[in-house]
PyMOL commands that place a pseudoatom at each C-alpha (Angstrom):
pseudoatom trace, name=CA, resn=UNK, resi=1, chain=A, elem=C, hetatm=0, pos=[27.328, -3.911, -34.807]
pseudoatom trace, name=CA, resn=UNK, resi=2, chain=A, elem=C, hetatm=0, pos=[26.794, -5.226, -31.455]
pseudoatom trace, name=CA, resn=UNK, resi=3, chain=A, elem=C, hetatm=0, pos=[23.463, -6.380, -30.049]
pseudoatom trace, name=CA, resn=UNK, resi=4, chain=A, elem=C, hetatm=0, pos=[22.576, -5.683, -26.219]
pseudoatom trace, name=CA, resn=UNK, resi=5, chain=A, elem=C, hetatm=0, pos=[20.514, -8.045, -24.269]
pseudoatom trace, name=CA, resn=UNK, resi=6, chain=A, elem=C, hetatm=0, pos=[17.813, -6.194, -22.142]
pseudoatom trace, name=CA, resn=UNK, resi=7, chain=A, elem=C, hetatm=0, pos=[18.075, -8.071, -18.860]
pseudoatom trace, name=CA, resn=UNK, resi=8, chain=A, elem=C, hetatm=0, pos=[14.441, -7.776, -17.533]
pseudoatom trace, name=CA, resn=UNK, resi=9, chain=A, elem=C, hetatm=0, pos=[14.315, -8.303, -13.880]
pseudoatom trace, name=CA, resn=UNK, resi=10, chain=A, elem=C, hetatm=0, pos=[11.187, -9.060, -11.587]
pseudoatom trace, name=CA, resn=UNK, resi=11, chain=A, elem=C, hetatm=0, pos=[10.330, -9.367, -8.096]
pseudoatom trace, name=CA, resn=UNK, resi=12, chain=A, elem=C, hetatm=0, pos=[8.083, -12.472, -7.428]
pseudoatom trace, name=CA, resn=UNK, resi=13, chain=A, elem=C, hetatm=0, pos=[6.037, -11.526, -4.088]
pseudoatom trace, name=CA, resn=UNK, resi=14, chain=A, elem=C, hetatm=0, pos=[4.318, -14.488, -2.887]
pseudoatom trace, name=CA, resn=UNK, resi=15, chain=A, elem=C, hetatm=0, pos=[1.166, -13.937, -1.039]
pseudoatom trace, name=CA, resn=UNK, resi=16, chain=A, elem=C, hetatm=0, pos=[-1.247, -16.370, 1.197]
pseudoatom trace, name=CA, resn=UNK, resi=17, chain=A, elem=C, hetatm=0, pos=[-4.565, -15.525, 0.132]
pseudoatom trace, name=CA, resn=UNK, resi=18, chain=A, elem=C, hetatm=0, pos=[-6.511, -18.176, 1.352]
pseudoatom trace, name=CA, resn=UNK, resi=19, chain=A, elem=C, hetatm=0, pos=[-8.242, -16.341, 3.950]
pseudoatom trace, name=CA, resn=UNK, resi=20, chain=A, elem=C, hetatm=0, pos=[-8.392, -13.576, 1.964]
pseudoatom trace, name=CA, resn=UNK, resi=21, chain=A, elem=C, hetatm=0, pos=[-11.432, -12.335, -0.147]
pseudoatom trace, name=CA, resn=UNK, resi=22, chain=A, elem=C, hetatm=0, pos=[-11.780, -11.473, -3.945]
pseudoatom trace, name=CA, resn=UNK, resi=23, chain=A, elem=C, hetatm=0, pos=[-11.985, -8.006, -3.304]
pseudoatom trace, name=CA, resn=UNK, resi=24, chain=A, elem=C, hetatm=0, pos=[-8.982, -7.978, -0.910]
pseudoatom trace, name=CA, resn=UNK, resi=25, chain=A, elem=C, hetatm=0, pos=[-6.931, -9.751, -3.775]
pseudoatom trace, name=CA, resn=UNK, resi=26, chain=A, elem=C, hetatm=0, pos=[-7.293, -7.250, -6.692]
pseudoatom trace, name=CA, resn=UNK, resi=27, chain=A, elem=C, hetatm=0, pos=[-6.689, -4.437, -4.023]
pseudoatom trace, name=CA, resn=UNK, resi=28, chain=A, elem=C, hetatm=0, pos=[-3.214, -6.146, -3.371]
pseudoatom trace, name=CA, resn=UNK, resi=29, chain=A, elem=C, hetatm=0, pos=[-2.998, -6.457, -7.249]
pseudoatom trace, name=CA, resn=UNK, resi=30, chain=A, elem=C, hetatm=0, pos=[-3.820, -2.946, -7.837]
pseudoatom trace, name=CA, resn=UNK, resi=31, chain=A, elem=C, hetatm=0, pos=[-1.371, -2.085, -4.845]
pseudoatom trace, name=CA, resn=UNK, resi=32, chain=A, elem=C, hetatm=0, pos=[1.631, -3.452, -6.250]
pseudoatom trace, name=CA, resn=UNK, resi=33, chain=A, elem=C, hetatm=0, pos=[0.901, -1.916, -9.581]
pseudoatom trace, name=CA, resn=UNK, resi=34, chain=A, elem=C, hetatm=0, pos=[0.323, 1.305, -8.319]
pseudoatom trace, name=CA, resn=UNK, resi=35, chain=A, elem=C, hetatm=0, pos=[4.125, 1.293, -5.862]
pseudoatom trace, name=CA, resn=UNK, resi=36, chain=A, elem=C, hetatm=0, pos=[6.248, 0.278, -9.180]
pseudoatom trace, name=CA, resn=UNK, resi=37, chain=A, elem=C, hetatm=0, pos=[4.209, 3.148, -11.187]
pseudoatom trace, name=CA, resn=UNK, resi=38, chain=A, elem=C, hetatm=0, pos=[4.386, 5.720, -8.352]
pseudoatom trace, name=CA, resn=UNK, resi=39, chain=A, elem=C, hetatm=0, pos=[8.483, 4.484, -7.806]
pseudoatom trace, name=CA, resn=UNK, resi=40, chain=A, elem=C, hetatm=0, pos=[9.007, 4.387, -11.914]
pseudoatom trace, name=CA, resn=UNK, resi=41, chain=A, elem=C, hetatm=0, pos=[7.316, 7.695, -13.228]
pseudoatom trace, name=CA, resn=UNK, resi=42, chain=A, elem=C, hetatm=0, pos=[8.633, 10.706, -14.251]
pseudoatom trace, name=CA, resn=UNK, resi=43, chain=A, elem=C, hetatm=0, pos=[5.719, 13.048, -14.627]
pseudoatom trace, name=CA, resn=UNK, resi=44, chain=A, elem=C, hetatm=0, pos=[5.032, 15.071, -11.482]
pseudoatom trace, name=CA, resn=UNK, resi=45, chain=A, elem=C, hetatm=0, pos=[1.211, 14.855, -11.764]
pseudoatom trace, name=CA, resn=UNK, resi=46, chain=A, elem=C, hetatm=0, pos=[1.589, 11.004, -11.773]
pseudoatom trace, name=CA, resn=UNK, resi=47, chain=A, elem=C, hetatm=0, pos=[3.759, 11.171, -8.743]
pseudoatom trace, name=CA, resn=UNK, resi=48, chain=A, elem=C, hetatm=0, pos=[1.210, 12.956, -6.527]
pseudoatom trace, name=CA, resn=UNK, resi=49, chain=A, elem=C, hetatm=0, pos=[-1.716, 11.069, -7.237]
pseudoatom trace, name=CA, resn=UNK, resi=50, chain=A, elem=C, hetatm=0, pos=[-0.312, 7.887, -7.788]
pseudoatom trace, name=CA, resn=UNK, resi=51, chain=A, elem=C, hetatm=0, pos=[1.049, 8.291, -4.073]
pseudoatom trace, name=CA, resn=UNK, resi=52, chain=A, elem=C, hetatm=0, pos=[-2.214, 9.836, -2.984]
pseudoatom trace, name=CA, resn=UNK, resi=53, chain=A, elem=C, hetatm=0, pos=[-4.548, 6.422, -4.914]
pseudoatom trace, name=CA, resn=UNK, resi=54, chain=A, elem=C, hetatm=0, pos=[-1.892, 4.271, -2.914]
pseudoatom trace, name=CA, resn=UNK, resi=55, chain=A, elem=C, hetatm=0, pos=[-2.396, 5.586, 0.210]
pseudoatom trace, name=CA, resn=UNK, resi=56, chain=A, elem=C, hetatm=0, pos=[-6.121, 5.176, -0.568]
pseudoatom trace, name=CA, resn=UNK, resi=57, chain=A, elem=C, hetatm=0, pos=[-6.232, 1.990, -1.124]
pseudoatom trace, name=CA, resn=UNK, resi=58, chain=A, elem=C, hetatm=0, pos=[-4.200, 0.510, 1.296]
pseudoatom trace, name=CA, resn=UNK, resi=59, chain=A, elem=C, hetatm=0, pos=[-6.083, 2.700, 4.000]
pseudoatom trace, name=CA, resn=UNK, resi=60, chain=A, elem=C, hetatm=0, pos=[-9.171, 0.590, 2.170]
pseudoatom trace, name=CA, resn=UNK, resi=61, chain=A, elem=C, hetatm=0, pos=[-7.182, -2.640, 2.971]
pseudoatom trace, name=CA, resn=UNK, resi=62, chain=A, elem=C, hetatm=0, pos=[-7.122, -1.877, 6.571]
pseudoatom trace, name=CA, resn=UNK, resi=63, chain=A, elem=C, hetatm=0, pos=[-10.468, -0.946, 6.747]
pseudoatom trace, name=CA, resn=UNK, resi=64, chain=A, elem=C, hetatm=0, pos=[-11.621, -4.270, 5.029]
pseudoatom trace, name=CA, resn=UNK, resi=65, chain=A, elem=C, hetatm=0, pos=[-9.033, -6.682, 7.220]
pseudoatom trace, name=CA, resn=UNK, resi=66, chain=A, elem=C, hetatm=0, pos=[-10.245, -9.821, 9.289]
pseudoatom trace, name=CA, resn=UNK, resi=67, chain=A, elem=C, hetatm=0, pos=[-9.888, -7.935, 12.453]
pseudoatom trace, name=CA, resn=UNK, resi=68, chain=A, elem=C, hetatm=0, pos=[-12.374, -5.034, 11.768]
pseudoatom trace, name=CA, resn=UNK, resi=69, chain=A, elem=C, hetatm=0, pos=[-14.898, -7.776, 10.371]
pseudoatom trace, name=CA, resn=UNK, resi=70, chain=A, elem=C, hetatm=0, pos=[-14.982, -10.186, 13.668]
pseudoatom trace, name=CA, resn=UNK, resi=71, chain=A, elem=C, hetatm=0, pos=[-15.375, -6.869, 16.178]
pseudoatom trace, name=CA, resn=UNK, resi=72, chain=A, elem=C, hetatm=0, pos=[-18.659, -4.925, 13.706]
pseudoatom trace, name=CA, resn=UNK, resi=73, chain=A, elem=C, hetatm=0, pos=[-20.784, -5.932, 16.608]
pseudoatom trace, name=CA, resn=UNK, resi=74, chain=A, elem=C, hetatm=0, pos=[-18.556, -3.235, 18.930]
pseudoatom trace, name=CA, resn=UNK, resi=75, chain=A, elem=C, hetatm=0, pos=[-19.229, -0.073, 19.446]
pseudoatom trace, name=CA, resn=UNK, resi=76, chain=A, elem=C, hetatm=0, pos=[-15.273, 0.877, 17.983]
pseudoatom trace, name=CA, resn=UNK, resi=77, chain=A, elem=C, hetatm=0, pos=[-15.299, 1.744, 15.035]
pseudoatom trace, name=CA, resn=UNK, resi=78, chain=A, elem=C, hetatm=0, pos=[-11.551, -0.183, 14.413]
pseudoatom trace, name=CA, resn=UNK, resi=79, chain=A, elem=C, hetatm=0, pos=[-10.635, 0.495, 10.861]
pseudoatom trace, name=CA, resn=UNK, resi=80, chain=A, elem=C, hetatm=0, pos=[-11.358, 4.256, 11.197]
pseudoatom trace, name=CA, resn=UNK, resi=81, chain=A, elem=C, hetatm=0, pos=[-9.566, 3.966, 14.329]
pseudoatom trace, name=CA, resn=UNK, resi=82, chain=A, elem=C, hetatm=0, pos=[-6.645, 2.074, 13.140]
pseudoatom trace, name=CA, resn=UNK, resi=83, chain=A, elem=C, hetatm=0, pos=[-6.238, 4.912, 10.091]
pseudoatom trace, name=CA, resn=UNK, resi=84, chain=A, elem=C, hetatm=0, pos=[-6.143, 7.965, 12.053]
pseudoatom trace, name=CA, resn=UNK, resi=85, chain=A, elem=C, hetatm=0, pos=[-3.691, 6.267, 14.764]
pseudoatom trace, name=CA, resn=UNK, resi=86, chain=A, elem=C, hetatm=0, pos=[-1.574, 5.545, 11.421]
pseudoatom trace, name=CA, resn=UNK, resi=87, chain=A, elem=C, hetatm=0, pos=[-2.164, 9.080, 10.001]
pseudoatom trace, name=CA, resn=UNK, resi=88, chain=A, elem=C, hetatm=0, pos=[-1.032, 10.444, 13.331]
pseudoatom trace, name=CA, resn=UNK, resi=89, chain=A, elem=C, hetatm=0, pos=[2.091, 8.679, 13.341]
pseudoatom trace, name=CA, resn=UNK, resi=90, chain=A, elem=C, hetatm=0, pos=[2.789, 9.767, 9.704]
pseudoatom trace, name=CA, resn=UNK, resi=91, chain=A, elem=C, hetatm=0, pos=[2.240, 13.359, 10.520]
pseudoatom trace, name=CA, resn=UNK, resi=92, chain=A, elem=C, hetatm=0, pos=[4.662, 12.898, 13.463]
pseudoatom trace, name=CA, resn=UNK, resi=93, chain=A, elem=C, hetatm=0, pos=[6.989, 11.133, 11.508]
pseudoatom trace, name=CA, resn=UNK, resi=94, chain=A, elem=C, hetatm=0, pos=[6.959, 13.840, 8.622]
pseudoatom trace, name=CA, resn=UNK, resi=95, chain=A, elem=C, hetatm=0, pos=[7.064, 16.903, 11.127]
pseudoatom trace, name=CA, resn=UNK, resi=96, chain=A, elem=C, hetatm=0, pos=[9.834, 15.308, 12.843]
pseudoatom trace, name=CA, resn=UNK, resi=97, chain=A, elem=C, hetatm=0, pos=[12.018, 14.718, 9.348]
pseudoatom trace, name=CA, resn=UNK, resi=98, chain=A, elem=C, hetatm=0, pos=[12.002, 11.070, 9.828]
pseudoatom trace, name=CA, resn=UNK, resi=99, chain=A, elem=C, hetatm=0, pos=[12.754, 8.921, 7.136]
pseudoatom trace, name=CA, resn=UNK, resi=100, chain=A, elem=C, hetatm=0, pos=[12.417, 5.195, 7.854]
pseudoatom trace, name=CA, resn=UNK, resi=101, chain=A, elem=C, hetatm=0, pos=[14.167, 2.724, 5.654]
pseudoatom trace, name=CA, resn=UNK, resi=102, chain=A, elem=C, hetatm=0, pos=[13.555, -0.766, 6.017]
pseudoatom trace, name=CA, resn=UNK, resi=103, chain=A, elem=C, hetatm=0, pos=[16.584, -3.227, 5.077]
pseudoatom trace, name=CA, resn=UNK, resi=104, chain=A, elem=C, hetatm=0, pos=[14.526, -6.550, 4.993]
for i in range(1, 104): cmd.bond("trace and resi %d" % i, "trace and resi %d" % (i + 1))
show_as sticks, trace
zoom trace
């Protein structure tokens, strides 16, 4: 009888989260979770929501980056801004068939 070794592989992501806050940090957490869930699964119904709770929360990211906090005194409302110039692209990028692969 011959034994196999499972070879269990990981990907160590590094992140700088000194200027980052606690809430901003488990959001990342839950983020990475959710990609390897939504990119391992099988079952449909965990396909579509998974994708939908990670578009969620990284649309919550944006909304909560440094950028949005120094300009609250302006009258732009910059994470809501920020999302629907995103979703816009998205929609143009999915109505146009574009798939974008990035080799980094």
């Amino acid at each position: 009888m011959t034994s196999k070794t499972i070879e269990t592989k990981y990907l160590d992501i590094k992140v700088d989260t000194e200027r980052l806050s606690a809430n901003q940090i488990r959001l990342i957490k839950t983020i990475n979770s959710m990609i390897t869930h939504v990119l391992t699964t099988s079952k449909e119904d965990e396909y579509f929501d998974g994708s939908a709770d990670l578009i969620r929360m990284c649309a919550a990211l944006v909304k909560q980056a440094l950028f949005t906090e120094i300009n609250t005194k302006s009258s732009i409302p910059y994470g809501e801004q920020a999302l629907e110039y995103a979703v816009d692209l998205l929609k143009e990028h999915m109505e146009q068939s574009k798939v974008i692969t990035y080799d980094n």
